[in-house]
Each structure stands twice: as structure tokens, then as C-alpha cells.
Backbone as numpy.savetxt, mean C-alpha at the origin, in Angstrom:
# Nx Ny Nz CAx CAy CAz Cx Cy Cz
-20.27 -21.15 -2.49 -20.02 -19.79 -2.08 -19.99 -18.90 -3.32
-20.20 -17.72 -3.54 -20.83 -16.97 -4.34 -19.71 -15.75 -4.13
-19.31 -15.78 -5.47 -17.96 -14.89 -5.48 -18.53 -13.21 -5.67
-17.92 -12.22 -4.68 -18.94 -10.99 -4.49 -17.60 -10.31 -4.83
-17.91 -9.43 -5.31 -16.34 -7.89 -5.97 -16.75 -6.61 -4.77
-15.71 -6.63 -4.09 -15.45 -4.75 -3.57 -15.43 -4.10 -3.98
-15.44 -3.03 -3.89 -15.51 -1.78 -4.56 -13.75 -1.15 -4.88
-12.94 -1.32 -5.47 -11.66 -1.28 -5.75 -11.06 -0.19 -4.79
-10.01 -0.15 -4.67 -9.63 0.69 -3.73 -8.53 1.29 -4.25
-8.34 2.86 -4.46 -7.20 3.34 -4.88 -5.87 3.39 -4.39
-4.34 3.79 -5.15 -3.21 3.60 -4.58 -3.66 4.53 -3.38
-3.95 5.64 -3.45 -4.19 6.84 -1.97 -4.72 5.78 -1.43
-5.67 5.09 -1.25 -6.87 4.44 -0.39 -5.83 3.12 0.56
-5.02 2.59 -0.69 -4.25 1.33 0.33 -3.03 2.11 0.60
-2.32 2.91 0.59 -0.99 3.63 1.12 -1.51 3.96 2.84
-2.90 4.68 2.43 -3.56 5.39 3.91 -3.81 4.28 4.54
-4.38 2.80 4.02 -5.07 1.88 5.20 -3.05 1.06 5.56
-2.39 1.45 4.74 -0.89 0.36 5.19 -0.06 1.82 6.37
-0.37 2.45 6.05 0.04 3.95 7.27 -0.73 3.53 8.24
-2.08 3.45 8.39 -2.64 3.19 9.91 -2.31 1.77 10.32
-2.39 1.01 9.43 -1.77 -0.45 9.33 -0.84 -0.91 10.63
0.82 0.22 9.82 1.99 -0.15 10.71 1.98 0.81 11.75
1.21 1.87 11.94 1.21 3.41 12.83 2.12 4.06 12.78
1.93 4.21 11.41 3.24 5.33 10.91 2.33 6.34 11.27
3.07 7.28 12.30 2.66 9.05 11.89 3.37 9.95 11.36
4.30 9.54 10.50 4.89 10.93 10.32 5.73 10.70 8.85
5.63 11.31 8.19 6.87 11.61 6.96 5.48 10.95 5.76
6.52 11.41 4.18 5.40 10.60 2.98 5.90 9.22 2.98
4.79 8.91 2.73 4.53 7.56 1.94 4.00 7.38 0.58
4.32 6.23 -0.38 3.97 5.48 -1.27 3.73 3.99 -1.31
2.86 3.61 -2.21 2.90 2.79 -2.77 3.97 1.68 -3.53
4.45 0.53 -3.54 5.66 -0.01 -4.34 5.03 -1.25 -4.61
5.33 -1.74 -5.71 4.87 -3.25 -5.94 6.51 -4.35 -6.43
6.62 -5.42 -5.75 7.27 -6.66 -5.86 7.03 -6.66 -7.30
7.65 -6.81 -8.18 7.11 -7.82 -9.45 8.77 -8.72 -9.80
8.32 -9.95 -10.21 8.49 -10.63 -10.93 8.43 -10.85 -12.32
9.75 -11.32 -13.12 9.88 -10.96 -14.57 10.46 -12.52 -15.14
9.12 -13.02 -15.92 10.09 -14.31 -16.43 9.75 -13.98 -17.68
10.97 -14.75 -18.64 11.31 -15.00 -20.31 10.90 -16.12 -20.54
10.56 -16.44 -21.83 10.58 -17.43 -22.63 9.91 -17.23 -23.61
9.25 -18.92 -23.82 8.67 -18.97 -25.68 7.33 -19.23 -24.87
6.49 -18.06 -25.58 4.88 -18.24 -25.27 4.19 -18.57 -26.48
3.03 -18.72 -26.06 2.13 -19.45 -27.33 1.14 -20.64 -26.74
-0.02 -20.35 -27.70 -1.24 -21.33 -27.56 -0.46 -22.47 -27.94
0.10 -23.03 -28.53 0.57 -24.51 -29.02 2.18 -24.46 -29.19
2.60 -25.24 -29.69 4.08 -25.37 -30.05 4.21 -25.19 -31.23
3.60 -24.77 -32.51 3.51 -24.26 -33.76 3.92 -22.82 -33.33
2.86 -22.46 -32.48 2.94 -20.53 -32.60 3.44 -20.18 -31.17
4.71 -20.45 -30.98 5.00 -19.83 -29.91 6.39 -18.64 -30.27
5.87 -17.31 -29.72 7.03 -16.71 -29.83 8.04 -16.02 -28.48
9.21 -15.19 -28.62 9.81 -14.83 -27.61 8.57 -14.07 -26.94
8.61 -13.68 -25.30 7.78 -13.10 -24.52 8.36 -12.97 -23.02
7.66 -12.51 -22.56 7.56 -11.79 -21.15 6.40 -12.03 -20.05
6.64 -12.35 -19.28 5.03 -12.56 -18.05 5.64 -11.31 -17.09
4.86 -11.10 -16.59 5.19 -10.30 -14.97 4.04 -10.66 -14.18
4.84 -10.39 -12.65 3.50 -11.08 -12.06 4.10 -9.70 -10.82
2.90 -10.18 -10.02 3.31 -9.12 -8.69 3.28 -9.80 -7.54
4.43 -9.70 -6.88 4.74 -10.91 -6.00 4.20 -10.16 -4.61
3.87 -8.87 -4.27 3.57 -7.93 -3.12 3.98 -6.87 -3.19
2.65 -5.93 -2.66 2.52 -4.76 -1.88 3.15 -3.89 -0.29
3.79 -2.98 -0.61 4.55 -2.60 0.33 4.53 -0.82 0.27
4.62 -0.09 1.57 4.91 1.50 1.43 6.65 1.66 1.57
6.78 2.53 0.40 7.83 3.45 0.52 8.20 4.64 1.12
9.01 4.73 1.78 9.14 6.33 1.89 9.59 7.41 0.63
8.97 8.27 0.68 8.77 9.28 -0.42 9.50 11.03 0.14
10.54 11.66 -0.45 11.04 12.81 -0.09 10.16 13.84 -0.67
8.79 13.52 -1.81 8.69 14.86 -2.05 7.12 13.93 -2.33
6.23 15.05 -1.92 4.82 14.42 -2.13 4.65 14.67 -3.77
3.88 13.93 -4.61 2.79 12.93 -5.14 1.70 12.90 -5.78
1.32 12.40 -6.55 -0.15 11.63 -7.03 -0.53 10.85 -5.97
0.31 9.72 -5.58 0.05 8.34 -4.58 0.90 8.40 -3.80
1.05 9.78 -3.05 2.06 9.56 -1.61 1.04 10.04 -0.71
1.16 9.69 0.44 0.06 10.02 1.44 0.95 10.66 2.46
0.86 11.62 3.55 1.38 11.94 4.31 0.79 11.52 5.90
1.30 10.84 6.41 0.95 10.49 7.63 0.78 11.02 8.55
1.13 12.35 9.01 0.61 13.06 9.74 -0.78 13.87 9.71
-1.35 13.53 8.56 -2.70 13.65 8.42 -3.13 12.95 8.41
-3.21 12.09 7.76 -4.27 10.71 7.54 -3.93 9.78 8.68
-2.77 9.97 9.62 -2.80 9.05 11.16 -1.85 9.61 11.86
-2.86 10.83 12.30 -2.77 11.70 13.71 -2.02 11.19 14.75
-1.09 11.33 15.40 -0.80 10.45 16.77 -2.24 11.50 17.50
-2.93 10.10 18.60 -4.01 10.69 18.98 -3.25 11.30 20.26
-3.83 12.33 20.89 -3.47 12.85 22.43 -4.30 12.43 22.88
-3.61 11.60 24.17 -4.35 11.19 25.41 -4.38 12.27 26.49
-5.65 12.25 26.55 -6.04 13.82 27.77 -4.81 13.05 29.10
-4.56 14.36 29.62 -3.91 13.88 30.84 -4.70 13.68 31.99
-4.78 12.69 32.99 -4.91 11.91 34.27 -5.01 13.47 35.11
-6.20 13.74 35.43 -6.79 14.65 36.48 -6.10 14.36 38.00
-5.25 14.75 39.01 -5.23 14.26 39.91 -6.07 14.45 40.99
-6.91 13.77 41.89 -8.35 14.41 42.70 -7.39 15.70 43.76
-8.17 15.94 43.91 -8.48 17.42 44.50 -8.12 17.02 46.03
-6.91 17.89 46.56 -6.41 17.66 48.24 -7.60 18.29 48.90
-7.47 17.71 50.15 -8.76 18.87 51.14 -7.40 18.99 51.97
């Protein structure tokens, strides 16, 4: 199998697809990332290892946001609650 790359997708781009996601319509949203923080002694070998830091990102999640943004999306635009036309009732004779 033949490893193929997407076209990256911005924080706006995944905030808007995790809003239609859960069907949020209403209020801001953001972006938040999980990370993970470990210590120790890094290094190519055991000669050259010094103090250090990894981080990793354990998951993606939306926040709610009180004031819009660079990367807050507002849900009442980008996922409309749709209106369902109302049910015609037929016509009495």
C-alpha cells in the first residue's frame, strides 16, 4: 500500500468539521490539544545524554471560547440549524 498525504487541514478547517461533527449550533468554539509531558536523560548513546523533555499529543478536542479568535469558529454560521419546511395540510372540500 502506497502511503498518499492530504492536503493539511487548518485549526479553522478541523474546529468547523468537530462543530458539524457533534451538531453544535450555537456559541464559539476552539481548538485544544491533550499533550503529554515526560522528563528525563535523552541522548543518542549513554556517553551523550543530557536533561530533556518529549511532548507528545495525546488528542484533539473543541473548547468553548467567550470571545472570538484566530481559531474560534462560531457555530451558528458554519452549522446552521437547518429549517424543516412545515407539513402542508391537504386542502378540505
Amino acid at each position: 500500500m502506497n502511503a498518499k498525504q492530504t492536503e493539511p487541514l487548518s485549526l479553522i478547517e478541523i474546529a468547523t468539521i468537530l462543530v458539524k461533527h457533534y451538531e453544535i449550533h450555537e456559541g464559539l468554539w476552539g481548538i485544544a490539544f491533550g499533550i503529554n509531558i515526560a522528563v528525563g536523560q535523552f541522548g543518542p548513546n549513554p556517553q551523550q545524554v543530557f536533561p530533556g523533555a518529549m511532548f507528545g499529543i495525546s488528542n484533539v478536542f473543541l473548547l468553548a471560547s467567550e470571545k472570538p479568535g484566530p481559531h474560534v469558529v462560531d457555530a451558528a454560521s458554519v452549522n446552521p440549524i437547518k429549517k424543516v419546511p412545515a407539513k402542508q395540510t391537504p386542502a378540505k372540500k
